[in-house]
C-alpha positions in Angstrom: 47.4 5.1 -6.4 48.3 8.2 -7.4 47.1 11.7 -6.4 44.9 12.5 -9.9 44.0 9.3 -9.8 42.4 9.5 -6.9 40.9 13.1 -7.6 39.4 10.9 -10.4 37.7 8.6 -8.7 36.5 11.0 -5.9 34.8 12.9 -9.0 33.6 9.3 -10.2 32.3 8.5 -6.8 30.2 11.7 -6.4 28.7 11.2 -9.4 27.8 8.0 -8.6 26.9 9.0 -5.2 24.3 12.1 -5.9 23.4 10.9 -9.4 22.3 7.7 -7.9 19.7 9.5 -6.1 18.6 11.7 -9.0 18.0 8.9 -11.0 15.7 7.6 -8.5 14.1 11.1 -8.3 14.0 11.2 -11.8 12.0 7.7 -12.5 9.3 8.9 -9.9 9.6 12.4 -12.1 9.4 10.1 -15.4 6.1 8.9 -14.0 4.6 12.1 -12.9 5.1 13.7 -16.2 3.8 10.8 -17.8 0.4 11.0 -16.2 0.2 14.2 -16.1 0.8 14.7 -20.0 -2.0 11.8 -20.5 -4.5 12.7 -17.9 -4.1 16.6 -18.3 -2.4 16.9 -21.7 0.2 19.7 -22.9 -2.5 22.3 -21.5 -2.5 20.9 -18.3 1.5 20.9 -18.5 1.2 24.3 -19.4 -1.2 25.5 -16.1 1.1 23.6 -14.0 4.3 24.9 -15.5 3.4 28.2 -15.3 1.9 27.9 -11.6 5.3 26.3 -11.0 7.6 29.1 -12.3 6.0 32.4 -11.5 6.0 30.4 -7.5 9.5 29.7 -8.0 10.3 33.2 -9.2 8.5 34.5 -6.0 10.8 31.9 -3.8 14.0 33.2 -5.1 13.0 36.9 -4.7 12.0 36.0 -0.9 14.4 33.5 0.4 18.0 35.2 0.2 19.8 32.2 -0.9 19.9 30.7 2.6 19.5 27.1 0.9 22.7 28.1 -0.3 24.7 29.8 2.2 23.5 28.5 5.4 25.2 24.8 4.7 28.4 26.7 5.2 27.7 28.0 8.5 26.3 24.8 9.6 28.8 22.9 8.5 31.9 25.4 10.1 29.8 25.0 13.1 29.3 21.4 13.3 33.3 21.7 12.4 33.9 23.0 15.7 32.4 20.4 17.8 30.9 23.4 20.1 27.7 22.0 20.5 26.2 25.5 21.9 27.6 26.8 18.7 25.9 24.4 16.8 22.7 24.9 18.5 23.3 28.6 17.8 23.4 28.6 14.3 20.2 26.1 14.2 18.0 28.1 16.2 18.8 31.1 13.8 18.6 29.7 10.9 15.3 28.1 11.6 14.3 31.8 12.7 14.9 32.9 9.6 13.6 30.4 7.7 10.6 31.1 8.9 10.9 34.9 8.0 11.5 34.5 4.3 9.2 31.5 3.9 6.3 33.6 5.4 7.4 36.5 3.2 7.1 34.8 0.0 3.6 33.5 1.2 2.7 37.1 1.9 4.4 38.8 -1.5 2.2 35.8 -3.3 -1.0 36.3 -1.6 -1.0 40.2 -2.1 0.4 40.1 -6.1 -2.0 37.2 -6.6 -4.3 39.0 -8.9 -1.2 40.7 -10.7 0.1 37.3 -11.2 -2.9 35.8 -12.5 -3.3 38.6 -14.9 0.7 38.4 -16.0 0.7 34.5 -16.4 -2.6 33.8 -17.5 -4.0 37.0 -18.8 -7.3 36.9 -16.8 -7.7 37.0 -13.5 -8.9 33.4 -13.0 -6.1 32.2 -11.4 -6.3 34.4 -8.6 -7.5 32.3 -6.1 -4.7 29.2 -7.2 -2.1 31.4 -6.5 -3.6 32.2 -2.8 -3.9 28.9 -2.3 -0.1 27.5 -3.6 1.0 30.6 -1.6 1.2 27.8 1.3 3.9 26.0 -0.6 6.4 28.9 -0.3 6.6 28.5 2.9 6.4 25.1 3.4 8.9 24.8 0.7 11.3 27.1 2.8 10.6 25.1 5.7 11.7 22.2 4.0 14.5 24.1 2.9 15.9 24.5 6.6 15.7 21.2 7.6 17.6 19.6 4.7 20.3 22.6 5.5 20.2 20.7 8.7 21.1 17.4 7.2 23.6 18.4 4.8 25.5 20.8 6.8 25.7 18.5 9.8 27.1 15.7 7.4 23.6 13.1 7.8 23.8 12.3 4.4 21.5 9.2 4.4 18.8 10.9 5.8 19.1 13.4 3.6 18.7 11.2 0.9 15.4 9.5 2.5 14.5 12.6 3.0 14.7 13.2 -0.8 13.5 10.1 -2.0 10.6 9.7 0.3 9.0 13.2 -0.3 9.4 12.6 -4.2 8.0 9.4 -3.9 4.9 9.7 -1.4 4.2 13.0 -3.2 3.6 11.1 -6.7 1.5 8.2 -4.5 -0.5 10.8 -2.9 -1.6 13.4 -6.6 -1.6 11.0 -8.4 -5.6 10.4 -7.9 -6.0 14.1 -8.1 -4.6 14.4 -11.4 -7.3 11.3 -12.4 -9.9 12.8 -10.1 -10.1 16.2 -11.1 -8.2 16.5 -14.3 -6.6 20.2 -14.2 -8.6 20.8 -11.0 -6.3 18.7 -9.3 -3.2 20.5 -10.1 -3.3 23.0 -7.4 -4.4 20.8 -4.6 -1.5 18.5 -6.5 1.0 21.3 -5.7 0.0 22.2 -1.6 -0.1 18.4 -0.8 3.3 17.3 -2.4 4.7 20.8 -0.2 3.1 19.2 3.1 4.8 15.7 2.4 8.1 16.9 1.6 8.0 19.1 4.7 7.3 16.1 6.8 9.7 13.8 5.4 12.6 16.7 5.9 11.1 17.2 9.5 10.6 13.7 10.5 14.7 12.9 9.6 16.0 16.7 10.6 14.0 15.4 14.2 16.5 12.6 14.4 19.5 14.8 14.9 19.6 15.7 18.8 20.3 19.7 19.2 20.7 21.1 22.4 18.2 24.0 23.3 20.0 27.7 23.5 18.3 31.0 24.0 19.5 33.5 21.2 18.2 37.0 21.4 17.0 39.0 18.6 19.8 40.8 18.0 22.1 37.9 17.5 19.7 36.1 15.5 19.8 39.4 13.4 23.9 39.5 13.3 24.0 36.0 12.7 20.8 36.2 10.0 22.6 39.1 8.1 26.0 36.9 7.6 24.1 33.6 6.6 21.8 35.6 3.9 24.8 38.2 2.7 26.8 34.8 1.9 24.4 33.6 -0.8 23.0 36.7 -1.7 25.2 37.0 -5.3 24.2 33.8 -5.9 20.8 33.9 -5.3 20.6 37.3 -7.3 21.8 35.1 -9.8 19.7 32.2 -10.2 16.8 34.8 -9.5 17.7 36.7 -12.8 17.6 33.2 -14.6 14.4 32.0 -13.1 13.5 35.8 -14.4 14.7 34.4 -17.6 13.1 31.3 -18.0 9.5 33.1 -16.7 9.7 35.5 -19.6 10.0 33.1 -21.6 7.4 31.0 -21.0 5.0 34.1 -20.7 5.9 35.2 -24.2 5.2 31.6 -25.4 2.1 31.6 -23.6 1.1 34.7 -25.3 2.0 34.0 -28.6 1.2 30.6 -29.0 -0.5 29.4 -26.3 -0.3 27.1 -22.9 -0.3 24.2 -24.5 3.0 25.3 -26.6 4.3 26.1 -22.6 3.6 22.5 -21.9 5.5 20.9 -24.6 8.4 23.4 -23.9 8.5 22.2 -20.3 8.3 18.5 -20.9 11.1 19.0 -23.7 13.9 20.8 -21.1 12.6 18.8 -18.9 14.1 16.0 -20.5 17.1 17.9 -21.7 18.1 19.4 -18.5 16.6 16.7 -15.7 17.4 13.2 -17.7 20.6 13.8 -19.8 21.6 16.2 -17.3 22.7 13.9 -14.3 26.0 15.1 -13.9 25.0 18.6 -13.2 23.6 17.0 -9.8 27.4 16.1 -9.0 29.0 19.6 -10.1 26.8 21.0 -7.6 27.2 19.1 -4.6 30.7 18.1 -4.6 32.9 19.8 -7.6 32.1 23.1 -5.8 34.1 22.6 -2.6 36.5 20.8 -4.5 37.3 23.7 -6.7 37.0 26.3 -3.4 39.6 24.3 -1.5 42.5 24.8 -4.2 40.9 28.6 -5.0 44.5 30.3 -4.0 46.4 28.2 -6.6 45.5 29.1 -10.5 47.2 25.8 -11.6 45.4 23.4 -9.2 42.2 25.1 -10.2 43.2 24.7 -13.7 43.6 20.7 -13.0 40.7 20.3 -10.8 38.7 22.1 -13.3 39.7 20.3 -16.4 39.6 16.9 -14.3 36.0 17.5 -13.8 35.1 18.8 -17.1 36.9 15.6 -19.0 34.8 13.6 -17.0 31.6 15.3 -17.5 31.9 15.1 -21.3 33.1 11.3 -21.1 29.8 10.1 -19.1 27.8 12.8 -20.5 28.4 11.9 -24.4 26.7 8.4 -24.7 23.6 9.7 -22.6 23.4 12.5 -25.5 23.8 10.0 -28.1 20.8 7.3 -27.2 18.7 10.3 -26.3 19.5 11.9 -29.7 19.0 8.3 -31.9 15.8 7.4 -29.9 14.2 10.8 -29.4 11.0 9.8 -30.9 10.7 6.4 -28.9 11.8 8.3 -25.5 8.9 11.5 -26.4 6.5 8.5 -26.4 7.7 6.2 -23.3 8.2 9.9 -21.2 4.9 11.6 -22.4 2.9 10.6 -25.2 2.6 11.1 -28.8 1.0 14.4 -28.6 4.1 15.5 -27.6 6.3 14.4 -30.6 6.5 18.7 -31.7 9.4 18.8 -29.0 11.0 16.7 -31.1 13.7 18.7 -32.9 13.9 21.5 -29.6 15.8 18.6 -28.0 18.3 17.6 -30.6 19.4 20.8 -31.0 19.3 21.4 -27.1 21.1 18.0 -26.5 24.2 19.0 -28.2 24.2 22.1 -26.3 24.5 20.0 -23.1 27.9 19.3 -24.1 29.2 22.9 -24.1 27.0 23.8 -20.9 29.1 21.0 -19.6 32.5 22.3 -19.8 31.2 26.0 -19.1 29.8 25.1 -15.6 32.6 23.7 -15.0 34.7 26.9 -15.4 31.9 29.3 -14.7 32.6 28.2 -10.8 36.2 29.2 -10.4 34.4 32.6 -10.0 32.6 31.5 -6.7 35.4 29.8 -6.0 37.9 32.8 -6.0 35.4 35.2 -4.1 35.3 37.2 -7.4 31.2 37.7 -6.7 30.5 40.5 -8.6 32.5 38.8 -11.5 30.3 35.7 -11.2 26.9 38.1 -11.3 27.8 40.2 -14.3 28.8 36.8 -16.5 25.8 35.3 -15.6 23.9 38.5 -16.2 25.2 39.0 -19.4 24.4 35.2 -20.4 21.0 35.9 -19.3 20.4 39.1 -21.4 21.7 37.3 -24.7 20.1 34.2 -23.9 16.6 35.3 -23.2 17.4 37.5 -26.6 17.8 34.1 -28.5 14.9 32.3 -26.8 12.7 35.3 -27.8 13.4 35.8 -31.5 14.4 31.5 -32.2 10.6 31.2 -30.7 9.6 34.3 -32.9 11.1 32.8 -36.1 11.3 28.6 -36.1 9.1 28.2 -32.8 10.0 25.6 -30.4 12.4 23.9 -32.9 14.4 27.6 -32.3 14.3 27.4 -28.7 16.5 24.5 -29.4 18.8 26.1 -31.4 18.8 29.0 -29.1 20.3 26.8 -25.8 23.1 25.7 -28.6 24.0 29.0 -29.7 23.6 30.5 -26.4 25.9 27.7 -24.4 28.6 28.0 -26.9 28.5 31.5 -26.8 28.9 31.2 -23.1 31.9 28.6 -23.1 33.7 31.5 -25.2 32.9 33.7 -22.2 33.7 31.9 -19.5 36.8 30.1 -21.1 38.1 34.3 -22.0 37.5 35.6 -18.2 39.0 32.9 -16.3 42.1 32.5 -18.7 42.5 36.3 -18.5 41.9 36.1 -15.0 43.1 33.4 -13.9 45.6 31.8 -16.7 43.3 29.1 -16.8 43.8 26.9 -20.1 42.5 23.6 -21.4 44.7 20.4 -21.1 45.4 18.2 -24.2 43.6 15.6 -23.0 40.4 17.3 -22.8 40.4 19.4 -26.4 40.9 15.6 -27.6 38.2 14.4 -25.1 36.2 16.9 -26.4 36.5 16.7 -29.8 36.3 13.4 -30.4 32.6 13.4 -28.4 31.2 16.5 -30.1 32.2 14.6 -33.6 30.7 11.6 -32.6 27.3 13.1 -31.3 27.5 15.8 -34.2 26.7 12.5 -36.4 24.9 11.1 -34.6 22.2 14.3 -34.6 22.4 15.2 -38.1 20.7 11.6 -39.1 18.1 11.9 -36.5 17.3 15.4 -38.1 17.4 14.2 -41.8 16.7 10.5 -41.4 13.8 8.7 -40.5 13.4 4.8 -39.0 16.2 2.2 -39.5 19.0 4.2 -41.2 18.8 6.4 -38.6 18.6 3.8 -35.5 21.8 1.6 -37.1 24.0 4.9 -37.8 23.3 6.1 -34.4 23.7 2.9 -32.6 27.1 2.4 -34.3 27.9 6.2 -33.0 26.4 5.3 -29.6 28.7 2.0 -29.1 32.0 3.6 -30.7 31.4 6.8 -28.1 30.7 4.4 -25.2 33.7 2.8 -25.5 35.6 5.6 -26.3 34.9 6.7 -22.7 35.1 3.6 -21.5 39.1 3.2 -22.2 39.3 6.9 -21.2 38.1 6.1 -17.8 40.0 2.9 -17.5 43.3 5.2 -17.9 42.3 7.6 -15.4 40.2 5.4 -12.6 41.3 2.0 -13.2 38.2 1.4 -14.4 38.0 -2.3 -15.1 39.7 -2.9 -11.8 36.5 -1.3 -9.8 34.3 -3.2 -12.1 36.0 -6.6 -11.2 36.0 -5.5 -7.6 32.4 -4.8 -8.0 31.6 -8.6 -9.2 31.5 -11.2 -6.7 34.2 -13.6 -6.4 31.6 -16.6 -7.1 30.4 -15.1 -10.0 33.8 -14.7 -11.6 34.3 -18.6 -10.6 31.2 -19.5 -12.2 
């Protein structure tokens, strides 16, 4: 086997690996949303989005990015087989972890008044937020033991840890949300914080850790390394959480909570059910990328690798969502929710270019070039949450639609100029072609579902959808031997029988 084919299949296997679990994640997300939008409707979506992201705002101010950085130092640790080094770096992180999760808690129970009155415009939600201000720290918490898992390599526990959080959590609100309607949505939010803090306690407890005294001042050195590590990145996905809060607070204001809620369940289903692949850039492209950072060409390769890839699993998922959107609204939410409609067709074709700029946009990290990293993503911010404002101004949700489009091909041209000028990165052959081909084919597939209605619509796209799956299909096979793995994959017997 060669040596790109076997980068191939260890991009393949990751995303296999990590979207596997997402997907699970995702079903038990699938049903949450779905009885949330029918018990609570898309006001109740709206409460519970908004509770959601003015929390999550809070987290990333408070929490320095150590979900982030601290893997590293774990991991270098567990690297060294010291296991007083490795006990080291545990009992400081979980010092700090502590720290910043009981800051949030505090920053959310003192602004809780200000935040009622920013997010809801009355104070009425004062009290909601004191109560959820629990959930920041028990979020954190969380946070320090699944640092624990991943950075010390325990990667089936970590995903039971995962899985058994996500799905006690929708056993145990369930009965709220049918109980008490929007009443249960807070109590919905503090429980399903205490169960995933048990799950990621209960496996982190399986890992044996020798005891070590660590004085303050050490915990302070080795505090201020781990949060200095993340702290660009975290600044970062602060200033789009920012982003996305605004947002929502100037669709609250001009049109209302319930336009909040259909705006959540739409990029919900843009950015959490098409969006599998992301899952995999994170966790494993990353490092990838970072180990072949002092060579432009091998980042070139490994980056163009990932990004053909991306586009060839990513393409058909786009495709069936785009031909079936009305039929998925309805399975995922309900019919009340059939205004999103048009947001995620335009959105969905705007996956394809957010794939290919992620997977540029991190040969930034990858190089150490931090502050370059921050002002791109900065900048993308600024012009996006410009887009978001006036599309919602002018052609409502159907703009914010258009808006990710715009605002992800405008970003491709950004990232794609900085890295080549920095870099001399440049797209292969094989993936302009890749590319090409897959836009055209969801292009035309999207502009029926727009225009069209019923069974013109479903046979055009369903030709589209089986021409691009196969497409991807023979590019696969060239790179990954893919009809090899496949009969691998099938028991002898059954290719007797």
């Amino acid at each position: 086997m060669s040596e790109q084919q076997t980068s191939y299949r260890q991009i393949m296997k990751a995303t296999s690996l990590f979207g596997g679990v997402q997907v699970i994640n995702i079903l038990i997300a699938i049903i949450r949303s779905k009885f949330i939008a029918v018990l609570l409707g898309p006001t109740g979506m709206g409460i519970a989005g908004l509770l959601s992201s003015t929390t999550g705002l809070i987290g990333g101010l408070t929490n320095f990015g150590l979900g982030t950085s601290a893997v590293r130092n774990v991991a270098a640790a567990n690297g060294t087989g010291n296991q007083s080094r490795i006990a080291i770096i545990l009992t400081v992180l979980r010092r700090w972890v502590w720290v910043t999760g009981l800051l949030g808690m505090i920053v959310t129970i003192a602004a809780a008044p200000a935040l009622s009155r920013v997010t809801f415009g009355n104070s009425n939600y004062t009290f909601p937020f004191i109560w959820i201000s629990v959930s920041l720290l028990l979020t954190q918490l969380s946070t320090g033991q699944m640092i624990l898992l991943q950075g010390m390599r325990k990667l089936q526990y970590l995903a039971k840890a995962n899985l058994a959080g996500s799905l006690l959590g929708l056993i145990m609100t369930l009965p709220l949300y049918y109980w008490l309607g929007i009443n249960g949505i807070v109590p919905a939010i503090i429980i399903s914080s205490v169960i995933a803090f048990t799950c990621a306690w209960y496996f982190g407890r399986k890992i044996n850790v020798e005891k070590v005294k660590v004085s303050k001042a050490r915990t302070i050195v080795e505090g201020k390394e781990m949060l200095a590590m993340g702290f660009m990145i975290s600044i970062s996905g602060l200033i789009t959480l920012g982003t996305s809060y605004i947002v929502r607070i100037f669709i609250s204001n001009h049109g209302g909570v319930a336009e909040v809620g259909l705006y959540n369940a739409g990029f919900a289903i843009v950015n959490s059910y098409v969006g599998l692949i992301f899952t995999a850039m994170a966790t494993d492209y990353y490092p990838r990328l970072a180990a072949v950072a002092h060579n432009n060409a091998d980042c070139s390769k490994v980056i163009n690798q990932q990004a053909e890839i991306s586009i060839l699993i990513m393409a058909p998922i786009i495709i069936i969502f785009v031909v079936f959107i009305n039929w998925v609204v309805i399975i995922l939410y309900s019919e009340k929710f059939a205004a999103v409609n048009h947001m995620i067709l335009w959105a969905a074709l705007g996956m394809l270019f957010k794939a290919v700029s992620w997977a540029i946009g991190f040969i930034f990290l990858a190089k150490g070039e931090k502050k370059l990293f921050f002002f791109s993503e900065l900048i993308a911010n600024i012009y996006t949450l410009a887009f978001n404002v006036v599309g919602y101004y002018l052609l409502g949700l159907t703009g914010l639609g258009i808006s990710f489009l715009v605002s992800y091909f405008l970003y491709l041209i950004q990232v794609y100029y900085l890295a080549k000028n920095k870099f001399q990165f440049s797209f292969k052959k094989e993936m302009n072609s890749i590319f090409l081909i897959q836009f055209t084919l969801a292009f035309f597939s999207f502009l029926p579902a727009l225009i069209l209605k019923g069974s013109i619509s479903y046979l055009s796209g369903g030709l589209l959808f089986l021409i691009s799956i196969i497409y991807s299909y023979r590019e696969l096979d060239k790179r990954i031997n893919l009809s090899v793995l496949i009969k691998n994959i099938i028991p002898n017997k059954v290719i007797r029988r």
